[in-house]
C-alpha positions in Angstrom: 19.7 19.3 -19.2 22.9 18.5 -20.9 24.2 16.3 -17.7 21.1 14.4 -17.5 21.5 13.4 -21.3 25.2 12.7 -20.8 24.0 10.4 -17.8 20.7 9.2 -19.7 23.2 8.3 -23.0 25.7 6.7 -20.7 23.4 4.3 -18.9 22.3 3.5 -22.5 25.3 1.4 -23.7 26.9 0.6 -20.0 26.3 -3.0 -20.6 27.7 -2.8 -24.0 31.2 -0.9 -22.7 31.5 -4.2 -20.2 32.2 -6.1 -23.3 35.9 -7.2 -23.5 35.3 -5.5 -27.9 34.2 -2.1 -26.1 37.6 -1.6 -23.4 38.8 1.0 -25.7 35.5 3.0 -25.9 35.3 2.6 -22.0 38.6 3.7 -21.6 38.0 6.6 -23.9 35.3 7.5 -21.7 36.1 7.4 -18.6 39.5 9.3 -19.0 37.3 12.3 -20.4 35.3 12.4 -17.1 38.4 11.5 -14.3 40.0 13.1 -12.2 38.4 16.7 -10.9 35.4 17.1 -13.7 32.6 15.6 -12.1 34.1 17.2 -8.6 33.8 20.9 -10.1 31.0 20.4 -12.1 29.0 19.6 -9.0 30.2 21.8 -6.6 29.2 24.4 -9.1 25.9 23.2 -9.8 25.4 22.4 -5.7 26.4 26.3 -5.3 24.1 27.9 -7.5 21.6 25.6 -5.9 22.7 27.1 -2.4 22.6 31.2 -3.8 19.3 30.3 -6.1 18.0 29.1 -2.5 18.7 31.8 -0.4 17.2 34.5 -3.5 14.1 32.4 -3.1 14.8 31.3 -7.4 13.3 28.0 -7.0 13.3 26.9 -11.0 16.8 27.8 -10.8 17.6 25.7 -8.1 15.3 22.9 -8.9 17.2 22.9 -12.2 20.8 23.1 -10.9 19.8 20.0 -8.2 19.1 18.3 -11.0 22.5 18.7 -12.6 24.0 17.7 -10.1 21.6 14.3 -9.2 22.8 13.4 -12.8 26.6 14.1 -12.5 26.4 11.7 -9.1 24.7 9.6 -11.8 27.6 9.4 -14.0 30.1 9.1 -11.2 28.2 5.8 -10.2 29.3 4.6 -13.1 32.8 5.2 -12.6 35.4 3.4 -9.9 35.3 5.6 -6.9 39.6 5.9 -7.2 39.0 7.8 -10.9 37.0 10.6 -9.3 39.1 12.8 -7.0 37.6 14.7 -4.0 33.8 13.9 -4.9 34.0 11.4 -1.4 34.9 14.4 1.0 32.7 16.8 -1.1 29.5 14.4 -0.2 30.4 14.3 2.9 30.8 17.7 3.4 27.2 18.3 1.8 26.0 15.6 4.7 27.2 17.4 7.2 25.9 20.5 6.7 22.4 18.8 6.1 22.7 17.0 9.4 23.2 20.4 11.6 19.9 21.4 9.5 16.8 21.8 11.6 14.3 22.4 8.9 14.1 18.7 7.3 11.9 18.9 4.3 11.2 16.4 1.7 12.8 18.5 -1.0 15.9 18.5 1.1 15.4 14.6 1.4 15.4 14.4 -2.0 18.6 16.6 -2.7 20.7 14.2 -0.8 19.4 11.1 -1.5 21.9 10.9 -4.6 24.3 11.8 -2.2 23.2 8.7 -0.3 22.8 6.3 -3.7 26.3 7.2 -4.8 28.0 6.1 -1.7 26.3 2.9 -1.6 26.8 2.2 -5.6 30.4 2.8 -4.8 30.7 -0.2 -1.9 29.6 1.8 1.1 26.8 0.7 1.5 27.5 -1.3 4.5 28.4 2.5 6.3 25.6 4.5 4.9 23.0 2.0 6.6 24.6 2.5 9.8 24.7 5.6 9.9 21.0 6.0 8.6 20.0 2.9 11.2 21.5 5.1 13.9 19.6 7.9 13.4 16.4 6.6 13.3 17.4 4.2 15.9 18.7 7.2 18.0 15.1 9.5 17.8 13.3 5.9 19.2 16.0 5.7 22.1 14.1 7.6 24.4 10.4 5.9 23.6 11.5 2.4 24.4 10.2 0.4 27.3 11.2 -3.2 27.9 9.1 -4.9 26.2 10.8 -5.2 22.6 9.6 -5.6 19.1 9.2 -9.4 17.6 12.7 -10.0 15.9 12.5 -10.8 12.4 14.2 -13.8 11.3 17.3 -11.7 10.2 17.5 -10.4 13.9 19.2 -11.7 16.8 16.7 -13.6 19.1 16.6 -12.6 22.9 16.5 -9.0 24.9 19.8 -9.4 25.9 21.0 -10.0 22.1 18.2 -7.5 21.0 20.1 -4.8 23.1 23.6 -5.3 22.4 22.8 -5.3 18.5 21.7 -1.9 19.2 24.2 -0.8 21.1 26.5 -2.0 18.1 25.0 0.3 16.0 24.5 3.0 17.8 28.5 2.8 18.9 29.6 2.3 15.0 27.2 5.0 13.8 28.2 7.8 16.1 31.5 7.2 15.2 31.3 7.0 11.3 32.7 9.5 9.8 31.8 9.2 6.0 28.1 10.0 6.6 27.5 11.7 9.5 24.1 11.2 11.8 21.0 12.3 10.2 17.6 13.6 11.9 15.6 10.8 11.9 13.1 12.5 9.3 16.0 12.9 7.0 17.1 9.7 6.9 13.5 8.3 6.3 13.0 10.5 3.6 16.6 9.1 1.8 15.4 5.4 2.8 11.7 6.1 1.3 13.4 7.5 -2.1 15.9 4.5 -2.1 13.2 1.6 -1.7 10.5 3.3 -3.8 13.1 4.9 -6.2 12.2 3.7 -9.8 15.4 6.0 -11.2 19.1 4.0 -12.3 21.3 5.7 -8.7 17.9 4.5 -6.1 17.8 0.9 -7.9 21.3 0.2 -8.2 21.8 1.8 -4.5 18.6 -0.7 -3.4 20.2 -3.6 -4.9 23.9 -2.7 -2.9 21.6 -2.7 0.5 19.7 -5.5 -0.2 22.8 -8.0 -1.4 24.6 -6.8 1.7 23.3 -9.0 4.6 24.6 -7.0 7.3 24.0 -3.5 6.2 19.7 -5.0 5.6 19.8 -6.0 9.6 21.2 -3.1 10.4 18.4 -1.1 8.6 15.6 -4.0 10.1 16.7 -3.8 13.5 16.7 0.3 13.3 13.1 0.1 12.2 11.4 -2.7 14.0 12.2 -0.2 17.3 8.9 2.0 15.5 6.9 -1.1 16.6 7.2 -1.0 20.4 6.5 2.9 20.0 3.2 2.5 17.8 2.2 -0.3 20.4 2.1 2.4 23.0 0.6 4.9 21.0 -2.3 3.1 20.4 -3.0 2.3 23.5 -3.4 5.9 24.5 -6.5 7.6 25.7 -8.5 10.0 23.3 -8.0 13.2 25.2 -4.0 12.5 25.3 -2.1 14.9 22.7 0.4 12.8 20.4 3.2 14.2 18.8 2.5 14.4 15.4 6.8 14.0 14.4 6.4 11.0 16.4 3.8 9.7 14.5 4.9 10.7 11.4 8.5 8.9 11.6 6.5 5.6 13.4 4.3 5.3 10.0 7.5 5.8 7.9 10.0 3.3 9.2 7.2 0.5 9.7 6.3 1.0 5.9 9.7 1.4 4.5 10.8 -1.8 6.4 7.2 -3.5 4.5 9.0 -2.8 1.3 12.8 -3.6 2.2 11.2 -7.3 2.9 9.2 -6.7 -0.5 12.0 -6.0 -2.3 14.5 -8.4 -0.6 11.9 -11.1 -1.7 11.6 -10.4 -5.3 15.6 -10.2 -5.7 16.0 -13.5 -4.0 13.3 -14.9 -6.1 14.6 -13.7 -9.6 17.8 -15.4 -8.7 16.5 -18.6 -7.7 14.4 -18.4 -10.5 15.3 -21.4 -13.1 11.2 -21.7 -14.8 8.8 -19.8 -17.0 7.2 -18.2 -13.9 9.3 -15.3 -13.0 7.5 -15.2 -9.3 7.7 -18.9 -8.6 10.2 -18.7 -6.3 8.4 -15.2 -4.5 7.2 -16.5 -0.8 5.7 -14.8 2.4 9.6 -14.1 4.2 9.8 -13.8 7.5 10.3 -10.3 7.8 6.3 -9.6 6.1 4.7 -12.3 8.5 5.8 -10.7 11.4 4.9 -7.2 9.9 1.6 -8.9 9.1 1.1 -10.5 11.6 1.8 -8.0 14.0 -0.6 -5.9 12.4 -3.4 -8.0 13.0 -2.5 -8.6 16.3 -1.3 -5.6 18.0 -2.7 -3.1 15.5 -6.1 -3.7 14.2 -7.2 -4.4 17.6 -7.0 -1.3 18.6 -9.5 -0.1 15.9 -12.3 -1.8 18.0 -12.5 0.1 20.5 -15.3 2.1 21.5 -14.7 6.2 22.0 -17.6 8.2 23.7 -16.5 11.6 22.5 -15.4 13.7 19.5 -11.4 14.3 18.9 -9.7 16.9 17.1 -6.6 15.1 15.5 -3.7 16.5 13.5 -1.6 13.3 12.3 0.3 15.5 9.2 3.3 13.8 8.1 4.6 12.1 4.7 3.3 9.1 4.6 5.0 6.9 2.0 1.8 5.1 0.8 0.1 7.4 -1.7 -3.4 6.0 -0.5 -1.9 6.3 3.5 -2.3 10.1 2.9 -5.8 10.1 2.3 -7.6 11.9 5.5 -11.1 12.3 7.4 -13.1 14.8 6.3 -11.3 18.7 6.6 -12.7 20.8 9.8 -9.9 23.4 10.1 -6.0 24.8 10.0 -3.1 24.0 11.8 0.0 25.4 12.2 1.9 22.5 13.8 5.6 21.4 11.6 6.8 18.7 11.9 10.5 17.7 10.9 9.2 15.2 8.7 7.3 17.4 6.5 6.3 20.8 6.6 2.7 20.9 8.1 1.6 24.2 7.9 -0.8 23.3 5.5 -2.2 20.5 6.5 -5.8 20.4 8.4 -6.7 19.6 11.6 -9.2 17.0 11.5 -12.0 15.9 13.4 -13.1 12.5 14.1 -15.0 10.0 16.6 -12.0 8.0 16.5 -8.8 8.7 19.6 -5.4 9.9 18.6 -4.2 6.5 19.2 -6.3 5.1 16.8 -6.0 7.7 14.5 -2.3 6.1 14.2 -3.5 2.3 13.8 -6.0 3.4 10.9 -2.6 4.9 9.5 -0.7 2.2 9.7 -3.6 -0.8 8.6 -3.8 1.7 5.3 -0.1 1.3 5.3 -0.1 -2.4 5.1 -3.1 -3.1 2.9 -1.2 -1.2 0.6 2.4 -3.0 1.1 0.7 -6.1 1.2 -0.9 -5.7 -2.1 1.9 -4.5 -3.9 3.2 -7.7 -2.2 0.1 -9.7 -4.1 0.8 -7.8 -7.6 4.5 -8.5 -8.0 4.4 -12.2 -5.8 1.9 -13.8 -7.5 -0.4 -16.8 -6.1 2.4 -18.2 -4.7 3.1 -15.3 -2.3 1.4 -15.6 1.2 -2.0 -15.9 -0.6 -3.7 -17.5 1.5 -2.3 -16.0 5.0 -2.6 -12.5 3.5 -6.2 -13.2 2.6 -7.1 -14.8 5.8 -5.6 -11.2 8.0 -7.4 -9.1 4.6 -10.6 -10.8 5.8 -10.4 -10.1 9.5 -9.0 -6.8 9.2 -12.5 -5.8 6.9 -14.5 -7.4 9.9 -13.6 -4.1 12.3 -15.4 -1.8 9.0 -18.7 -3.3 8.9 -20.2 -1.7 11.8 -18.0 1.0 12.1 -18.6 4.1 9.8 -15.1 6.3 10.7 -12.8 3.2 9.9 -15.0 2.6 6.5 -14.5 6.1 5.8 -11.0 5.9 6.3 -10.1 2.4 4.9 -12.4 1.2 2.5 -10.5 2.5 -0.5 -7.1 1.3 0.3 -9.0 -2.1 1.4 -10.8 -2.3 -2.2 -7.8 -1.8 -3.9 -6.4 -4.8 -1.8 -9.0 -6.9 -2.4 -8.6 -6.0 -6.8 -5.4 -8.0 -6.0 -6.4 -10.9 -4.2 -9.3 -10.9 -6.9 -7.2 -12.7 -9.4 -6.6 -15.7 -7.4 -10.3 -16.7 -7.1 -11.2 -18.2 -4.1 -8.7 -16.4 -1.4 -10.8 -13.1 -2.3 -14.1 -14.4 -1.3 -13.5 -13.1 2.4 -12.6 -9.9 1.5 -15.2 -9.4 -0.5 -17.8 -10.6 2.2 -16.4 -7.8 4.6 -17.6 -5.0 1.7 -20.7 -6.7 1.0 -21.1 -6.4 5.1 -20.9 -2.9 5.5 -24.1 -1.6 6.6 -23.7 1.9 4.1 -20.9 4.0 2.4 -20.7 7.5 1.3 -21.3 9.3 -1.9 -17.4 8.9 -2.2 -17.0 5.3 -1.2 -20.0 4.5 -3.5 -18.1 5.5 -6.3 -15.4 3.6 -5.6 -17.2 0.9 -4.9 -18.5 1.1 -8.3 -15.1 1.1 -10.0 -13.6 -1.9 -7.7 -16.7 -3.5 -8.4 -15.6 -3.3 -12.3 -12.8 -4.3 -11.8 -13.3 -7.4 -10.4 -15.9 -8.5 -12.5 -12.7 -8.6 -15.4 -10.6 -10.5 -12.9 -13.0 -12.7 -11.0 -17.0 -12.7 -12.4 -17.7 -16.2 -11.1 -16.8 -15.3 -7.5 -18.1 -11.8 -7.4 -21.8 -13.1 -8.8 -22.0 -15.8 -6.5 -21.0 -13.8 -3.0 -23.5 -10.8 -4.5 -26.1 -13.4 -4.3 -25.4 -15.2 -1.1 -25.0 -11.6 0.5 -28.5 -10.4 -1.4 -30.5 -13.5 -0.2 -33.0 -13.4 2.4 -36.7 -14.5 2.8 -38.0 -11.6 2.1 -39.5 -10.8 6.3 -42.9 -13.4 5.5 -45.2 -15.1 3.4 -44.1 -14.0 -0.4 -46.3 -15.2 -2.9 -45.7 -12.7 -5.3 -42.5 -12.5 -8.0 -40.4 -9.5 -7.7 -40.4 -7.3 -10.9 -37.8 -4.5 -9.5 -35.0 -4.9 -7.1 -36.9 -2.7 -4.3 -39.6 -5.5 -4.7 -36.8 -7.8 -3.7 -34.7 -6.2 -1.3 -37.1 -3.8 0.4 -35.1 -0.7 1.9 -36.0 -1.8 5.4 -34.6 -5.2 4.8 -32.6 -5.8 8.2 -30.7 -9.3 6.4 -28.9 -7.1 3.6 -26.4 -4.2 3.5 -27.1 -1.5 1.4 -23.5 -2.1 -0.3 -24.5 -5.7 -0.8 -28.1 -4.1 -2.3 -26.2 -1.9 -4.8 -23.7 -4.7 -5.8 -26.9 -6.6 -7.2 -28.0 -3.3 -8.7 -24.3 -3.3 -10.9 -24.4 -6.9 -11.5 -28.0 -6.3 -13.5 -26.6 -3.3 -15.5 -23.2 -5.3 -16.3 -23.9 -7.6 -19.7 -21.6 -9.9 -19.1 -22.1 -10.1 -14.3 -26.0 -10.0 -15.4 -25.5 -13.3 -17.5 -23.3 -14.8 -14.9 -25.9 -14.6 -12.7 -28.5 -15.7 -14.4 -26.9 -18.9 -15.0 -25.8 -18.9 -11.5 -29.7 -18.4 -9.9 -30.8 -21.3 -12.4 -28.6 -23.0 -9.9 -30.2 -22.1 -6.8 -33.7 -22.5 -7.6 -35.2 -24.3 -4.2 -38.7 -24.0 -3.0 -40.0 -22.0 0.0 -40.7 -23.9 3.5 -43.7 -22.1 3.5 -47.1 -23.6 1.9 -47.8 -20.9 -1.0 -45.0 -18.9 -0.1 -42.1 -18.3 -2.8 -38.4 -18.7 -1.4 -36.1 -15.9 -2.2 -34.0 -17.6 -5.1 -38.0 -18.3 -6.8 -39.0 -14.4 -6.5 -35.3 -13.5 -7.8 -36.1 -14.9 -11.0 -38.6 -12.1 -11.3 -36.5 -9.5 -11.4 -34.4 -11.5 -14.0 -37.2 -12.4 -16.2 -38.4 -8.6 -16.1 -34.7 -6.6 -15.8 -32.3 -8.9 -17.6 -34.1 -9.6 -21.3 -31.7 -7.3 -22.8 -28.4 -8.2 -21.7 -29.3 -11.5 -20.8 -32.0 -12.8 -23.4 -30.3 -16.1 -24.3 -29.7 -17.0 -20.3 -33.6 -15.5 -19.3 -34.8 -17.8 -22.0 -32.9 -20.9 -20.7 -34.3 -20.5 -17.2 -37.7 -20.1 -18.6 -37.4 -23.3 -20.6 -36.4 -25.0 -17.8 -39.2 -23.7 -15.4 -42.1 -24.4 -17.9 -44.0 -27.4 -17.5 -45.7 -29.0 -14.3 -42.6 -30.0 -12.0 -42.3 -26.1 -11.1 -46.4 -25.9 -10.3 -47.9 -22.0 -9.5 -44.1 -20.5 -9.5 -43.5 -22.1 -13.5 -46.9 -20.2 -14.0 -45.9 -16.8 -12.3 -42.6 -16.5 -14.2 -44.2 -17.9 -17.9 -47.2 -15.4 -17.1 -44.2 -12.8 -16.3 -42.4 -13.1 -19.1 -45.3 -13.1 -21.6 -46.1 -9.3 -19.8 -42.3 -8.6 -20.2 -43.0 -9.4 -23.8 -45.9 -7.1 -24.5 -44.3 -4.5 -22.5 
């Protein structure tokens, strides 16, 4: 559109019209867009939005919302005394959103430039009260006594804990500029303004994360989902949950994830003095106690046992993109919930309770903040604690086919990021190797992680493939293995089937397969057994017979190295083997 390339062409030279050479220009500018133009402009745009609505014109309204996103674009880059009447306007438009019962995330999305503007324009300090009342006021009537750990922003203390609240609830019921929000609403604004990538969500990020007062605000609002999802977890399987409940609990402990995210990574670029943009990027406060409280209070609940089959219907937005990924569909719902329309989405049926149907929400949740965490950090970022909980958390999968089903996708992607610090990833990758089997699905994407992390990490992937392959093969051996059935039998009790097919990858990748051949030249020992051949001896079968063509130099280097008298009958099986590999 025409605004959007006004806005997009403005945004293109603002630095340049800060220059004390460019006053004129900016002057020139901004007297052709003062006053009452960007006032009527939008509230003609935001009214043929409100007819193209109600005649059910959706590309018309979709268009003229995006006219006026853009103009509130423009008018962020303007002094808020230049632009007359666009204030009370906004606020008008928040009003009429808050007495809205149907909170959708299109309608989220409509106001969040409201939202942006206002904090762009110094208000942000007001706009996170208001937003930390509402969601603050929908968790009012959950809390117990107990109270959620305080982050390090956060006043210590019940006492302290309480009157902070009752602050904000006094100061947000009484603000006038943005009035109070369903809770669903202002999730939806906070989700778009912290995972925003457009000019008005950054700029409005970076006005709420320099402001100290207006980020507690927001922390203290959110860490009040904590005591809720506590209580939900603990719930029996045949209780019924409300799904808005759940929905908004997922949502705030996710979006306050990536407030401490990105509240690290502007800290860190302005202490930055090096090379190393992220050398400055640490575990804060604020993501320990999300993590840890994860691992503590959370995954937990994942281990315990259920006897009988639930029928669950968690719905809801769920900011994480791999968060949203459900059990497999049994049937249709017709449940809403405020925070997203849910007549579409299935209900679903599981061995796993309603309570922990919420947990395996929220560990998806923070694999996924906690990785993003790992890609923008850097080694210096909590590796080592967030491998340490990464590790633990994969524990609860390996026995447990529901959770796998459910988590072993986010959790691979995880571990892809832990992958390129070496060493901290070996845990991880342990707890996949562990798991007893996968589906069709998870075996696909345990081919492409597996890919991946050959490119970031060969070394350590090779080495834990082996160690989780090796076992003494259930008695007396004396044969070498040609295939990888010969090997690892199918009935082999010591490996997992996942650690079985990660060997089978490693032989058909050129550059894993030579890896390990240089790394099983390392293990060679001899069996305990009189006659018998120890696992890493029949290994080298398979090598000799399965890894000549992508590994010819390395086969023929462990050859060399077996031939002669020190290696006895096993130097004689693997020449004799590779002379039949030959002829073959």
């Amino acid at each position: 559109t025409i605004c959007e390339s006004i806005f997009t062409l403005w945004g293109s030279v603002a630095s340049e019209l800060e220059e004390t050479k460019n006053k004129a220009s900016k002057k020139t500018l901004l007297d052709a867009f003062k006053g009452k133009v960007l006032t009527n402009a939008h509230s003609h745009f935001d009214a043929k939005a409100v007819a193209a609505a109600a005649a059910n014109d959706g590309d018309t309204k979709y268009n003229a919302n995006r006219c006026c996103a853009a103009l509130l674009s423009c008018a962020g880059n303007m002094p808020v005394s230049a632009v007359e009447g666009l204030v009370m306007s906004l606020t008008e438009k928040l009003r009429i959103a808050a007495s809205t019962d149907d909170m959708t995330e299109e309608i989220g999305r409509e106001l969040t430039p409201h939202i942006a503007l206002l904090c762009q324009w110094g208000k942000e300090d007001v706009v996170c009260m208001s937003l930390g009342y509402s969601i603050q006021k929908f968790f009012e009537d959950e809390e117990q006594e107990e109270e959620p750990e305080p982050s390090s922003g956060s006043s210590s203390g019940k006492k302290k804990s309480k009157r902070k609240k009752k602050e904000i609830s006094s100061a947000g019921a009484k603000n006038s500029l943005v009035p109070t929000l369903k809770a669903p609403a202002a999730l939806i604004i906070l989700k778009n303004i912290m995972g925003g990538s457009d000019a008005s969500s950054i700029a409005a990020r970076a006005k709420i994360l320099q402001c100290e007062n207006a980020c507690k605000v927001l922390e203290s609002s959110l860490e009040c989902a904590r005591v809720v999802a506590e209580r939900i977890v603990r719930t029996s399987s045949g209780d019924i949950i409300d799904g808005q409940k759940v929905d908004i609990v997922i949502g705030a402990c996710e979006i306050y994830g990536r407030m401490a995210l990105h509240k690290e990574a502007s800290i860190a670029r302005v202490n930055n003095t090096g090379d190393d943009n992220n050398e400055n990027f640490q575990l804060n406060e604020n993501a320990r106690s999300l993590l840890t409280w994860l691992s503590q209070k959370i995954a937990p609940a994942l281990n315990t046992a259920q006897t009988e089959d639930d029928i669950l219907g968690l719905g809801g937005d769920v900011l994480s993109p791999i968060a949203k990924s459900r059990p497999k569909q049994k049937k249709k719902t017709t449940t809403d919930s405020e925070f997203g329309d849910q007549s579409s989405e299935p209900v679903l049926e599981s061995s796993i309770g309603e309570g922990q149907a919420l947990a395996v929400q929220l560990m998806k949740s923070g694999l996924v903040i906690f990785g993003e965490w790992l890609a923008v950090g850097g080694e210096g970022a909590g590796t080592a604690e967030i491998a340490t909980m990464f590790a633990s958390w994969g524990e609860l999968m390996t026995d447990n086919k529901e959770l796998r089903a459910e988590l072993f996708l986010a959790y691979g992607r995880a571990f892809l990021q832990l992958a390129k610090f070496g060493d901290e990833a070996r845990g991880v990758f342990r707890a996949m190797l562990g798991c007893k089997d996968l589906s069709q699905e998870d075996e696909k994407s345990m081919k492409s992680i597996f890919l991946h992390a050959v490119k970031a990490n060969s070394k350590m992937v090779v080495e834990e493939v082996y160690r989780a392959c090796e076992n003494e093969g259930g008695g007396e051996v004396t044969e070498l293995a040609r295939e990888l059935d010969d090997l690892i039998p199918r009935d082999c009790d010591d490996v997992t089937a996942v650690a079985k097919y990660c060997m089978m990858l490693v032989l058909q990748h050129p550059a894993a397969c030579k890896e390990m051949v240089r790394f099983a030249s390392t293990q060679l020992k001899k069996s305990e057994v009189d006659g018998a051949l120890a696992f890493s001896e029949r290994f080298v079968g398979v090598l000799v017979w399965g890894a000549h063509k992508s590994a010819s130099r390395e086969v023929d280097a462990l050859c060399d190295k077996l031939e002669g008298k020190s290696w006895g009958k096993f130097g004689e099986l693997v020449m004799d083997m590779k002379d039949k590999m030959l002829m073959a």
